[in-house]
N, C-alpha and C positions, 0 to 999 in steps of 0.2 A: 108403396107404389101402386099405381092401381093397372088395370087390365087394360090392352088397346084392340084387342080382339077375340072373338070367341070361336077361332077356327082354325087351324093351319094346318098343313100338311107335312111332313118330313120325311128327309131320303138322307141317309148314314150308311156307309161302304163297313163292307168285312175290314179288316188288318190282322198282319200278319207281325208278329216281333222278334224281335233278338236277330233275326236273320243270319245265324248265326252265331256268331262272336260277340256278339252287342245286347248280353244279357240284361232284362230288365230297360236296355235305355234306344234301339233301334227300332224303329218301324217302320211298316209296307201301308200305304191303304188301298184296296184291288175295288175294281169295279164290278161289284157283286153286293149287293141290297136290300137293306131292313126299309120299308116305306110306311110308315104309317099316317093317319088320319086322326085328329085330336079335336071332338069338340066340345066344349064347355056348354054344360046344362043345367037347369035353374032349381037343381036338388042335389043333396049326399050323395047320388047312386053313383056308384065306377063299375062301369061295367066295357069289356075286352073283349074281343073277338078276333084272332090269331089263324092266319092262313099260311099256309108253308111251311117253313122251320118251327118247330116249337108247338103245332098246334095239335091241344090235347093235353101237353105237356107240360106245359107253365101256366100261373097263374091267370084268372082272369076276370081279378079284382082288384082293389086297393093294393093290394100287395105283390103286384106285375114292376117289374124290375124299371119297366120305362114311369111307369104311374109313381113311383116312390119317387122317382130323382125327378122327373114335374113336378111335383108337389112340395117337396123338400127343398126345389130351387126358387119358385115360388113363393113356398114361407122366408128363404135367407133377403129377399126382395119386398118383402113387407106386403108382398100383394095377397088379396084375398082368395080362398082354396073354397072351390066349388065340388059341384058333383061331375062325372066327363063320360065320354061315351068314346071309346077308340078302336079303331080297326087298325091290326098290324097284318100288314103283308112281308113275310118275311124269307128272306133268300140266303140267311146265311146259316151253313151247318152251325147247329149246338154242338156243345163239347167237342170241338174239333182242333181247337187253337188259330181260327179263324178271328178271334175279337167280338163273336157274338157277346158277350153280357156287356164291354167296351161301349158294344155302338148302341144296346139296350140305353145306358148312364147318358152316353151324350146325345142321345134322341130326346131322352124325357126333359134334358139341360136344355137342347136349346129351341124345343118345342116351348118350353114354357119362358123362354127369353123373345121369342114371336108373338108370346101371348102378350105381353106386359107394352103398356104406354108409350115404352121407351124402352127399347130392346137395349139401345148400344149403352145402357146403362150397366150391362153385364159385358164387360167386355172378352176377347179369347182368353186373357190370364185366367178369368172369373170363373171361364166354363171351364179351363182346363181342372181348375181349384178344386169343383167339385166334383168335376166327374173323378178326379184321382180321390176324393176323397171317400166314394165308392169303391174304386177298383184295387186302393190301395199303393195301386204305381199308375206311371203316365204313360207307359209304353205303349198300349196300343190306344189308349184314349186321343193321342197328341195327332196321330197322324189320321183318325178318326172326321177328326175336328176339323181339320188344313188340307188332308190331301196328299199325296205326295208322298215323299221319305220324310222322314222326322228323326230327331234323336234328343230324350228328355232324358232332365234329371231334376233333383231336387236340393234344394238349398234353403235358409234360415227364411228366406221369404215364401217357400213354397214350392210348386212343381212351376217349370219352366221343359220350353221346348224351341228348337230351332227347325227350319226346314233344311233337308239335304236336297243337292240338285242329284237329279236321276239323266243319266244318257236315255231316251227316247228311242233307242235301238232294242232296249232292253225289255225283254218278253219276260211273264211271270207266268208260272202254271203251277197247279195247287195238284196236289194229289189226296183226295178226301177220303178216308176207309169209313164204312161202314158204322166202325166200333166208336164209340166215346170213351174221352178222360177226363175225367175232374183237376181241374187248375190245382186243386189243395192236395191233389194224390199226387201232382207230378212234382210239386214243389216238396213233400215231405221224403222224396229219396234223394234229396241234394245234402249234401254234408254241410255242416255247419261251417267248415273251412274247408282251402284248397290250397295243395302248394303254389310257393311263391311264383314258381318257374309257369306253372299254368297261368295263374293271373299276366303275368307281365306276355304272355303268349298269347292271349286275348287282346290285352289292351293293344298291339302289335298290331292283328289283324283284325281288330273293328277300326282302325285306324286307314290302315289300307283300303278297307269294305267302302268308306268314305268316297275315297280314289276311286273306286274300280265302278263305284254307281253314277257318278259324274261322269267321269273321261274316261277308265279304263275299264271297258267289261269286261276284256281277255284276261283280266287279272281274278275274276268272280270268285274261280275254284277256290285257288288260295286264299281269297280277303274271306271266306265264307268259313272258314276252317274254327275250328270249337275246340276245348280243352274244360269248360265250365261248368255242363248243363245237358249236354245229347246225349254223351257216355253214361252217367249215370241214369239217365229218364229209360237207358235202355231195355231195362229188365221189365220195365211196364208199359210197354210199346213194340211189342217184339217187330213185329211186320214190319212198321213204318222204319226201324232201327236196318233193320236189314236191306228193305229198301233203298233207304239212305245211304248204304252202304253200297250197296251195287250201282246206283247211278252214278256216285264221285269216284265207283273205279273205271266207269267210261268215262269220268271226264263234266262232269255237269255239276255245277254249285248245287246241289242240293242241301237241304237245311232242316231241321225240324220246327215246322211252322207256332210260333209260340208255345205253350204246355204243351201242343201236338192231340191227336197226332196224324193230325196231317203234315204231309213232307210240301213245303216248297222250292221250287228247282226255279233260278234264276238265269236266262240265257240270249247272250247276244240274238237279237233276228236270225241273223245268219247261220245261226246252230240249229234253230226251231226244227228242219227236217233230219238232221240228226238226233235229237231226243225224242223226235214221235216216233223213229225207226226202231230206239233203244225200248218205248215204253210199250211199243207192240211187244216187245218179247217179256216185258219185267208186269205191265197192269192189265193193257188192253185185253178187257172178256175176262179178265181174271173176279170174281165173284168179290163183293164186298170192298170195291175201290172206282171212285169215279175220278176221270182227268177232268180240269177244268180250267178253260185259258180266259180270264176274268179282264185281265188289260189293270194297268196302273189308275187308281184313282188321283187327279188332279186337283178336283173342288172340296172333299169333304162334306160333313155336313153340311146341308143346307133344309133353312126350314123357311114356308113359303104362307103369309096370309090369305086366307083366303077372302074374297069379293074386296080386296084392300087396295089401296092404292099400288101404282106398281111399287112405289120408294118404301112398299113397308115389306119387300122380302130382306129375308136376313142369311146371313152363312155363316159359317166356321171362321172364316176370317183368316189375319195371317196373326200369328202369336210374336210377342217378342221378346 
């Protein structure tokens, strides 16, 4: 396939997963943003330049998380691999269980499906395909992609995702510490199995979570309730664990925001001045934690040509 442009821009949201009870297969995408700048130059060189999150910190050459899954989406497309020059401006905490590496895969995905002659020849299956095939699961990639709630899984054809509807009352506030965790460190204190009574106790209340995000918020506490994954990640999260702990005994969905550990607290509008009341006494001025009210992402990725016609931007899409 060959190239239709040599420019585009991209704007991919934080997300949040599991939300809970919905280990591995539920996602948030929050309005909070990786933007980067990608343009194609007429040599080998790859050269990066990273502002905000990350900068210093990760690569900033061939070997940049977003520059591998361009390139690598690119070869699966038969198009030709050049040299690039990219500026990322980047807004979402690392190691925090925010979905930063998530939105890393599907920036480079569908930055380089903007690039190509014929984007919608990579369709949302396509980009989900690979970006899971970086990330390993779809969870936070899915809702990355579309926006919104999502809830993936996989099957004999591959990763698949639906959108969940969200009540519009519903306020999201992240609670960010300081401190980082490694995705491979939180996942290596989970046990290999878990009783029966647990599993069927999740499936329950991610079932409910469904519910309670569509129509019923007042039901959040409970659909938001865990048995799989929070308990044990406790020992290496202490803060965020205790935390977690004290907002659900006021009364607030709170959640461990993906590997974590950042805490996400889920809450009707109408509650919002009772949990800023709560969080003056539990975060506010407390050293090493920032609150932050991001608002629900609705569009997902989107990546944009530049000097192109207008018909040649492209999005995340809706998956099916």
């Amino acid at each position: 396939m060959q190239l239709g442009a040599d420019h585009v821009v991209v704007r991919v949201p934080a997300t949040s997963a599991n939300l809970g009870p919905g280990f591995d297969a539920l996602g948030l995408a929050l309005a909070l943003y990786d933007e980067l700048e990608v343009r194609l130059v007429a040599s080998d060189d790859v050269v990066v330049d990273v502002f905000g999150e990350g900068a210093g910190q990760v690569p900033t050459d061939a070997e940049h998380l977003v520059v591998r899954a361009l390139r690598h989406t690119l070869e699966l497309a038969g198009a030709p691999l050049t040299g690039l020059r990219m500026t990322c401006s980047n807004a979402i905490p690392h190691g925090r269980g925010l979905g930063s590496s998530a939105a890393a895969v599907v920036a480079g995905v569908v930055a380089a499906r903007a690039l190509l002659a014929e984007p919608r020849a990579l369709d949302s299956r396509a980009v989900l395909a690979i970006a899971t095939e970086f990330e390993g699961h779809p969870d936070n990639a899915a809702p990355a992609i579309t926006g919104g709630a999502t809830v993936a899984w996989q099957d004999g054809d591959g990763p698949r995702a639906v959108g969940l509807e969200v009540d519009p009352s519903i306020v999201a506030t992240v609670l960010v510490p300081d401190s980082r965790l490694a995705t491979s460190r939180a996942r290596a204190v989970l046990p290999a199995t878990v009783p029966h009574a647990d599993a069927a106790f999740n499936a329950g209340r991610s079932a409910l979570l469904v519910e309670a995000l569509a129509r019923r918020p007042e039901l959040l506490l409970e659909a938001t309730e865990d048995k799989l994954h929070q308990a044990y990640r406790a020992g290496v999260m202490t803060a965020s664990s205790e935390l977690l702990r004290a907002l659900r005994a006021e009364g607030f969905a709170a959640t461990i925001s993906g590997a974590g550990p950042t805490v996400l607290v889920l809450t009707p509008e109408a509650d919002v001045p009772a949990l800023d009341a709560t969080l003056a006494g539990l975060v506010d001025g407390v050293a090493g934690w920032r609150a932050l009210r991001p608002g629900i992402d609705t569009h997902g990725a989107r990546a944009r040509r530049m000097l192109a016609a207008p018909d040649a931007a492209t999005s995340g899409g809706n998956m099916q």
